[in-house]
C-alpha positions as MATLAB code, in Angstrom:
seq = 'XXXXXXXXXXXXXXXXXXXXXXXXXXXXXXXXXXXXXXXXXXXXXXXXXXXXXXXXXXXXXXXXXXXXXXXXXXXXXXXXXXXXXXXXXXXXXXXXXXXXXXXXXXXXXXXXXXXXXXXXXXXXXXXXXXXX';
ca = [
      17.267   -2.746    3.061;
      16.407   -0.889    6.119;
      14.558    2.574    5.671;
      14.743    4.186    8.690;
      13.866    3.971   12.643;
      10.500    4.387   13.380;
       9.900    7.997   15.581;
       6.093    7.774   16.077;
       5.925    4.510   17.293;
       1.782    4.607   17.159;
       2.085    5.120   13.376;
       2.269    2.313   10.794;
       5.269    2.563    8.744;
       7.435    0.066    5.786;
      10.444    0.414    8.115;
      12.267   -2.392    5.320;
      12.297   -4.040    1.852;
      13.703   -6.481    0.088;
      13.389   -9.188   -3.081;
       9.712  -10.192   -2.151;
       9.354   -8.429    1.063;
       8.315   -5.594    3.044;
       9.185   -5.165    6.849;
       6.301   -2.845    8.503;
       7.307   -2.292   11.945;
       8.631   -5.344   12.910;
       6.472   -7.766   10.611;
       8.123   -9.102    7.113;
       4.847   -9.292    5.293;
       5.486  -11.169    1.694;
       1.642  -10.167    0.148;
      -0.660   -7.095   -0.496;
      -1.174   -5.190    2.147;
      -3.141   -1.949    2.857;
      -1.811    0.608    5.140;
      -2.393    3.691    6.750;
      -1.936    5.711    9.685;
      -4.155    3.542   12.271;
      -4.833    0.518    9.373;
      -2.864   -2.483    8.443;
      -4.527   -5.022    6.371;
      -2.175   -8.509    5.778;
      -3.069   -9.998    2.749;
      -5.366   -7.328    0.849;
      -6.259   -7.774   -2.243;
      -4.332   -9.757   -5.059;
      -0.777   -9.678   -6.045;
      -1.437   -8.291   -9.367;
      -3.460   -5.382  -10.624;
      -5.385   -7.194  -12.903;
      -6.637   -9.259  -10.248;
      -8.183   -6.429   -8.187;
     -12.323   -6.010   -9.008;
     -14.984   -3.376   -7.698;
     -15.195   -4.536   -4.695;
     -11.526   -3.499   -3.342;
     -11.075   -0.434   -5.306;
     -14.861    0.252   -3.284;
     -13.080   -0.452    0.076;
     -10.079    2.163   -0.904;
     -13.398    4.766   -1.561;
     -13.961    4.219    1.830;
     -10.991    5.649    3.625;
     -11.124    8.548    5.694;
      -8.227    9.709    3.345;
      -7.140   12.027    1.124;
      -4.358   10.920   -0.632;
      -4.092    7.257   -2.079;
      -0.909    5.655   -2.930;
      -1.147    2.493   -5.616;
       1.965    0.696   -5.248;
       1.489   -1.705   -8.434;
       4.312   -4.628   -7.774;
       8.287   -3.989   -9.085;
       6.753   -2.123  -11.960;
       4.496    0.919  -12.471;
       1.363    0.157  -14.306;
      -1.802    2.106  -14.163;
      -5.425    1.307  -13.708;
      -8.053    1.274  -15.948;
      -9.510    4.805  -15.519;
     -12.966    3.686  -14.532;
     -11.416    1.363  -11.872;
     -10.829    4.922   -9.934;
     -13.945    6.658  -10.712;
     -15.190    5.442   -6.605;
     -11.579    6.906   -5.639;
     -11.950   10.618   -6.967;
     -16.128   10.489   -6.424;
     -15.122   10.071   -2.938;
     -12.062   12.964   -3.533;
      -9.405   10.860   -2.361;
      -6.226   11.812   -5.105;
      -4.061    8.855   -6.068;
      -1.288    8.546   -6.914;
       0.237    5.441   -8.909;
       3.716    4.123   -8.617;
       5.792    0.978   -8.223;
       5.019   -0.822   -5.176;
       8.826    0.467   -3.557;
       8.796    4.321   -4.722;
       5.165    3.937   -2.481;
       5.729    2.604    0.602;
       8.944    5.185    0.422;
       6.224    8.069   -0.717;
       3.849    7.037    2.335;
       6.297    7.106    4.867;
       7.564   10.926    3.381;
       3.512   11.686    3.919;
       2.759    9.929    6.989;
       5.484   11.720    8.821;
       4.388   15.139    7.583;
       0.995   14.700    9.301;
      -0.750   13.854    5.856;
      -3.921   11.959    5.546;
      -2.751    8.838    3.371;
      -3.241    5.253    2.981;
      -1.007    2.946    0.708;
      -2.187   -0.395   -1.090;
       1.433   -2.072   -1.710;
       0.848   -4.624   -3.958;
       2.716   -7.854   -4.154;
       3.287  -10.729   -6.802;
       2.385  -13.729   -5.520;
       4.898  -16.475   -5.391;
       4.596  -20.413   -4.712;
       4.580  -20.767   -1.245;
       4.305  -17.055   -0.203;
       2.956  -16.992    3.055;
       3.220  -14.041    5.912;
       5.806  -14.582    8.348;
       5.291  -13.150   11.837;
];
């Protein structure tokens, strides 16, 4: 499914989605990924929340951001609540949501000027590779 054209070129956007998939610009990306206005990391993190440790929800902390978007696979599930303590020491909000309803979320954001970043998490499937 397409979203919608991109009008700021310069910005980083989910511009598609599908079973497995999400199209940023013109890239089909099929893991993880961390995005933001001037950021695009392939392959961050793990396909499931369970599988993320200190050490990534440290490099979220670290985002010259102020909004947060956990996109948690096809279903909504939340974090344990010490996992964000580094998020809202740093006073970044987040925001948690199925992996879909946020990359729609951080496009709505991104094109009102806002600072956010979105980690879009992925399951993992045999094979899953990212096509370019």
């Amino acid at each position: 499914m397409k979203l919608h054209q991109n009008p700021r070129p310069a910005l980083m956007l989910v511009t598609g989605f599908g079973d497995g998939y999400l199209q940023i610009g013109d890239r089909r990306l099929t893991r993880s990924v961390l995005i933001g206005p001037d950021l695009l990391r392939e392959d961050w993190g793990r396909g499931s929340l369970d599988e993320l440790d200190s050490d990534h929800y440290a490099e979220l902390a670290a985002l010259p951001v102020q909004i947060l978007l956990l996109g948690t696979g096809p279903t909504q599930r939340f974090p344990e609540a010490s996992r964000l303590r580094p998020l809202i020491q740093a006073g970044i909000g987040v925001e948690v949501m199925d992996t879909l309803a946020a990359a729609r979320t951080y496009n709505i954001l991104i094109a009102e000027g806002r600072s956010v970043a979105a980690a879009l998490l992925q399951p993992e499937r045999d094979g899953s590779r990212t096509d370019r």
